[in-house]
C-alpha positions in Angstrom: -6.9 -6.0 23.4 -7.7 -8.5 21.6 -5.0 -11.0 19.6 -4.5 -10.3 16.4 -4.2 -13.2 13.6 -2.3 -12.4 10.6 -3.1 -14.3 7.4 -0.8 -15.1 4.9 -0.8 -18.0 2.5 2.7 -18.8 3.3 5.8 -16.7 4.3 8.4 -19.3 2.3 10.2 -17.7 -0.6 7.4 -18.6 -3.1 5.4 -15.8 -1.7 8.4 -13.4 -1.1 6.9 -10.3 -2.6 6.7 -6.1 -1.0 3.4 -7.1 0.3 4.5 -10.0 2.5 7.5 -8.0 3.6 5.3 -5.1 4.4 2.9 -7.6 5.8 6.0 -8.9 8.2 6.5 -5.3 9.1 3.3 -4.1 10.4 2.8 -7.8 12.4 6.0 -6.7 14.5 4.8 -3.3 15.2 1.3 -4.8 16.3 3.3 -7.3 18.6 4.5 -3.8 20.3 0.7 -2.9 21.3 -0.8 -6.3 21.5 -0.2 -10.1 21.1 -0.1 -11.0 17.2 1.2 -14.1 15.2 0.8 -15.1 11.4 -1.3 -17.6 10.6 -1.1 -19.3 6.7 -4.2 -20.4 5.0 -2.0 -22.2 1.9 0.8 -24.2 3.1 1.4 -25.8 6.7 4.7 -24.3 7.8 7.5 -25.4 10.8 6.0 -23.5 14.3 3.1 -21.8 12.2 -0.5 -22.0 13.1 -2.6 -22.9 10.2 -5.9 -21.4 9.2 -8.1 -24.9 8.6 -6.7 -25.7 12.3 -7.9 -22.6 14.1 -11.5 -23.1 12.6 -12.0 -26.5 14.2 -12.3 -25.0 17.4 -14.6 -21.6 16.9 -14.9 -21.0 20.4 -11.9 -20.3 21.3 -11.4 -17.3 18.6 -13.9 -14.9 20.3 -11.1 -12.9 21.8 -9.8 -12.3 18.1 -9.2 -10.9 15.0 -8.4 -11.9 11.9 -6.3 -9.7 9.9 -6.9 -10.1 5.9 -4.4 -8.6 3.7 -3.5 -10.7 0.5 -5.6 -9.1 -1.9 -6.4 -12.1 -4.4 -7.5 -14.2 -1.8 -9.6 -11.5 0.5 -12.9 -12.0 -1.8 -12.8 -15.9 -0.4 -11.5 -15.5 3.1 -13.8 -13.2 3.8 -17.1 -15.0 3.6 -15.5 -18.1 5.2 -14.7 -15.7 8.4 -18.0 -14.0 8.6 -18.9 -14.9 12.2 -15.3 -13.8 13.4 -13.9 -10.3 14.0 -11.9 -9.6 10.8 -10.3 -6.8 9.4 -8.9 -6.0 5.8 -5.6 -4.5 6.0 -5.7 -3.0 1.9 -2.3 -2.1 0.4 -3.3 -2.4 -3.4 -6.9 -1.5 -4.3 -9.1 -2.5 -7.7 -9.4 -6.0 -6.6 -13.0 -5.8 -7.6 -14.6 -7.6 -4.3 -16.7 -5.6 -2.2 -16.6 -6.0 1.5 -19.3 -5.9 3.9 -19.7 -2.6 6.7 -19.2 -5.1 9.3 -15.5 -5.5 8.4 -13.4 -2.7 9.2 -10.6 -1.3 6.5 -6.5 -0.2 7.9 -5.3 0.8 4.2 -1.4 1.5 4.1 -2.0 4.7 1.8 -4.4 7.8 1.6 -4.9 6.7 -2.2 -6.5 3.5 -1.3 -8.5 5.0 1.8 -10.4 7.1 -1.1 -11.0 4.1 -3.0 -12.5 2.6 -0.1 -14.2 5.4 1.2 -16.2 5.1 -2.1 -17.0 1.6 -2.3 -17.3 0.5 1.3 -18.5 4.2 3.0 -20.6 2.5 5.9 -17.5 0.3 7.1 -14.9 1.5 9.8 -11.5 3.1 7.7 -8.3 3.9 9.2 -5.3 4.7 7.9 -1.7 3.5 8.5 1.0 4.0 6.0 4.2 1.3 5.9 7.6 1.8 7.9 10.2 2.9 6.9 13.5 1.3 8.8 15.8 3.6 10.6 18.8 2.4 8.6 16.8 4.3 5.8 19.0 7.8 6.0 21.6 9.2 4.5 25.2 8.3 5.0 26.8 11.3 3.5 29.0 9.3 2.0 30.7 9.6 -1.8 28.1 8.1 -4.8 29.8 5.9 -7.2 26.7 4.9 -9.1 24.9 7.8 -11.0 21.8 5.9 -11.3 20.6 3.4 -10.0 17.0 1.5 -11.2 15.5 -1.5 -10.0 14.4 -4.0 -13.1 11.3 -5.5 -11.1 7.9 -3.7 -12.2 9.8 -1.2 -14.7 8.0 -0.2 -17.4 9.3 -1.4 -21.3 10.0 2.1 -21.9 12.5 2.3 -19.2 14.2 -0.5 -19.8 14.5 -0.7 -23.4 14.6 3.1 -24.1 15.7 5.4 -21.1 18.7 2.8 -19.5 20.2 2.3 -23.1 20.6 5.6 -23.5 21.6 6.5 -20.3 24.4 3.8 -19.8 26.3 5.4 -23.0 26.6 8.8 -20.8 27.1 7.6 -17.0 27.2 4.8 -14.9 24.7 3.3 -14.8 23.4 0.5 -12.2 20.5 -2.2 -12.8 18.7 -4.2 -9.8 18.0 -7.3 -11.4 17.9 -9.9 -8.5 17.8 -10.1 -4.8 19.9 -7.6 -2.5 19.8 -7.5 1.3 20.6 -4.2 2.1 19.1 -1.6 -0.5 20.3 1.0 2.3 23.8 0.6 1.7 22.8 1.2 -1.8 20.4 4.0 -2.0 23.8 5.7 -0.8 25.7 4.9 -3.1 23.6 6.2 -5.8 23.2 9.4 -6.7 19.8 9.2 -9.0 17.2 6.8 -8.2 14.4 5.6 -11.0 11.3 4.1 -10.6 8.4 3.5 -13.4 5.9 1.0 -12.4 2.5 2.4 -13.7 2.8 0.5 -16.6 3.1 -2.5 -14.2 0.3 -2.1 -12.2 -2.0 -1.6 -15.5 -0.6 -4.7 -16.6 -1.6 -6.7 -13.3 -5.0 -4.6 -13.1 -4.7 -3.6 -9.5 -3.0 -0.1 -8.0 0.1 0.7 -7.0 -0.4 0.4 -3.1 2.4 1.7 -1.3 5.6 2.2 -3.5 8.2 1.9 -0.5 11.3 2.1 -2.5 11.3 5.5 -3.7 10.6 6.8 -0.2 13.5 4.6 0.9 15.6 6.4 -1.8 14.3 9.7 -0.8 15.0 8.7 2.6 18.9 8.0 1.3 19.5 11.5 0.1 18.5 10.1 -3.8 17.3 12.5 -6.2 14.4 10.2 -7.4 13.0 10.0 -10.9 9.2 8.6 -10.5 5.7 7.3 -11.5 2.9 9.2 -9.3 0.5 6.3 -9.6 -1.5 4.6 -7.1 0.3 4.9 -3.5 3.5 6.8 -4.6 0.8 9.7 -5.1 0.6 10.0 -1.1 4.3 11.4 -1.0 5.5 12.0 -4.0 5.4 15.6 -4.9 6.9 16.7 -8.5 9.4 19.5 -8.6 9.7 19.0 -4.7 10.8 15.9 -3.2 11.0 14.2 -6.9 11.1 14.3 -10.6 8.1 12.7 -12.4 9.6 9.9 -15.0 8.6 9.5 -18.7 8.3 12.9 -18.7 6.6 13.6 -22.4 9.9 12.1 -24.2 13.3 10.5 -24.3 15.3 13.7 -24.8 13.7 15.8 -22.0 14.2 12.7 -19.3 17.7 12.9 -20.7 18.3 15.9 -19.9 16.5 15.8 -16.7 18.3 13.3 -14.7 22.2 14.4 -16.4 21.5 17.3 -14.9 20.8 15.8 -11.2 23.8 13.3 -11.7 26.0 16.5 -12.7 24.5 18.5 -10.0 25.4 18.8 -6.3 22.7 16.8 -4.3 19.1 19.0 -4.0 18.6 19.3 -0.4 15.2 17.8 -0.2 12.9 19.2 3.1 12.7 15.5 4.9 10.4 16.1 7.8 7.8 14.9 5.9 9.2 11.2 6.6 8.2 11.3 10.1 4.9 10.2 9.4 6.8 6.9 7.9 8.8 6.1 10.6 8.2 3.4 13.3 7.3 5.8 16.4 4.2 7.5 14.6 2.9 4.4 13.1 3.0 2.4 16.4 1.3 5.6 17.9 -1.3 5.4 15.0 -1.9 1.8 15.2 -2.7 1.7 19.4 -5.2 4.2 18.4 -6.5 1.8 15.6 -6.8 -0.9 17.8 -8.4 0.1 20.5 -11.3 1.5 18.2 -11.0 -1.8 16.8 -11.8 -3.4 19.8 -14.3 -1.1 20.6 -16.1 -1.8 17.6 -15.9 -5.7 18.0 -17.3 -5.3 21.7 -20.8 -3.2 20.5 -21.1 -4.4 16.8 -23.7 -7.1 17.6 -25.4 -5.1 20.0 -26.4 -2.3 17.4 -29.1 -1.6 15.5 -29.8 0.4 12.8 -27.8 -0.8 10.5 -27.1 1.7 7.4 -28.1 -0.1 4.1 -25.3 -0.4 2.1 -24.8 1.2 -1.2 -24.9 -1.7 -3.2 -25.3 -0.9 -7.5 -28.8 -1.7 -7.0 -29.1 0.8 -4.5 -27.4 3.4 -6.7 -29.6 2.8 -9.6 -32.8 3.2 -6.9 -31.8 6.4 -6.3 -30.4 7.6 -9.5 -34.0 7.0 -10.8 -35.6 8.6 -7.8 -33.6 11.4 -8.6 -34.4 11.3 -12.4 -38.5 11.2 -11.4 -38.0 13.9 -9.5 -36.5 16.3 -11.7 -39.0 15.3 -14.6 -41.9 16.6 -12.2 -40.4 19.4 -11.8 -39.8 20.1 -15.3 -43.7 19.4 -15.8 -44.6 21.9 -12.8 -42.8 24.6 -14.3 -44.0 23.5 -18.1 -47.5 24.2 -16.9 
């Protein structure tokens, strides 16, 4: 196996994000199949390698890869690595770079494997959804909060609409900076919400994972959510959820004061297993050793399938045009 090279611009608190701490995750999984490390490309860091450093000495990477994942900066990294083994590891899609069939695609949700099984079909995809922790589960404990909604990436109509008018009918509890154990919390809570497709059209990129409200689910919430993006993998209206902004104020009302007054829905969890650590380490020696595969016959193939670039598209749109206009004149005559 090949060592795996994980880039990040920094892991300080000024990149502290879901990504990086997904990111985090899936480097100490790999490190259970293979030997892995982060390297930044932005800031030096204590005990870090750094990117520029690496690249000084090219010879000594051929028993590599480099694993992309921060979306903004993938459309740069990637032509700077071209004569090294390197993967994209996609969370979000709609980026609007195109990659290359030489570079192989892990996306973290089924969502974002379609989007890249339409733009980059001639490339290697896999897919390997994000852990969730074992400490993830319910504690069948008393709730003391009736709902519970996490500021970060809420919509406007959340906030200044649906939380107004739920705080004058229950307790109501809002996330508004940084809490180390969300565990301990989903179990407290007896409604979780969660609106962030306003969000994601605001930053222009998908929702590429959406880990919280499977956490929730995970904590024996009834959860109140978007279906954009990622959350679409696992979320499943009138089964394991509620869909949020549900057509207006008074029907979400009603909706969730119902589930705070209610006995907990038992909610059929099996469906986590695919999310916890002992599949996705299963799924990811599987990825790997294709990956390594891949990296040990790619320069030695030939054949190579032209890639289905716009030009391409509009070569055959026009072929296909032609050809229906002669037979249109065929049958005319």
């Amino acid at each position: 196996m090949r060592q795996l090279y994980f880039l990040l611009p920094g892991t300080s608190p000024r990149f502290a994000c879901g990504g990086l701490w997904a990111e985090l995750k899936t480097l100490a999984l790999a490190q259970e199949v293979c030997k892995a490390q982060v390297v930044t490309y932005r800031q030096r860091e204590p005990d870090t390698l750094f990117l520029d450093d690496l690249l000084k000495a090219p010879h000594t990477l051929h028993n590599a890869i480099f694993v992309m994942s921060w979306g903004f900066d993938v459309a740069k990294l990637a032509p700077r690595l071209k004569a090294f083994h390197t993967v994209y590891h996609a969370h979000s899609s709609g980026y609007g770079f195109s990659l290359p069939a030489q570079v192989p695609i892990i996306t973290v949700s089924r969502n974002t494997l379609g989007y890249w099984g339409q733009q980059s079909p001639h490339a290697l995809l896999y897919y390997l959804p994000n852990e969730i922790s074992a400490s993830f589960t319910n504690y069948h404990q008393p709730r003391d909060i009736d709902v519970l909604v996490h500021a970060r990436k809420s919509s406007e109509y959340l906030l200044k609409e649906l939380i107004p008018a739920l705080e004058q009918q229950c307790n109501v509890f809002v996330i508004r900076g940084f809490i180390d154990d969300f565990a301990a919390l989903f179990n407290r809570a007896k409604v979780y919400l969660y609106d962030s497709a306003e969000y994601w059209a605001l930053q222009g990129v998908s929702e590429g994972f959406g880990l919280q409200p499977l956490e929730a689910i995970a904590s024996g919430c009834q959860v109140f959510s978007s279906v954009n993006g990622g959350l679409s993998d696992y979320l499943d209206p009138g089964f394991n959820c509620h869909k949020i902004a549900g057509y207006a104020l008074s029907y979400d009302l009603k909706r969730i004061l119902s589930c705070v007054q209610a006995e907990s829905s038992p909610v059929d969890t099996s469906f986590l297993e695919e999310y916890r650590r002992a599949n996705i380490v299963g799924r990811l020696e599987v990825i790997l050793k294709d990956l390594n595969l891949f990296f040990d016959e790619r320069e030695h193939c030939q054949g190579i399938i032209a890639p289905l670039t716009r030009r391409r598209v509009w070569q055959l749109r026009s072929q296909t045009f032609l050809l229906k206009a002669k037979a249109k004149l065929l049958k005319q005559k």
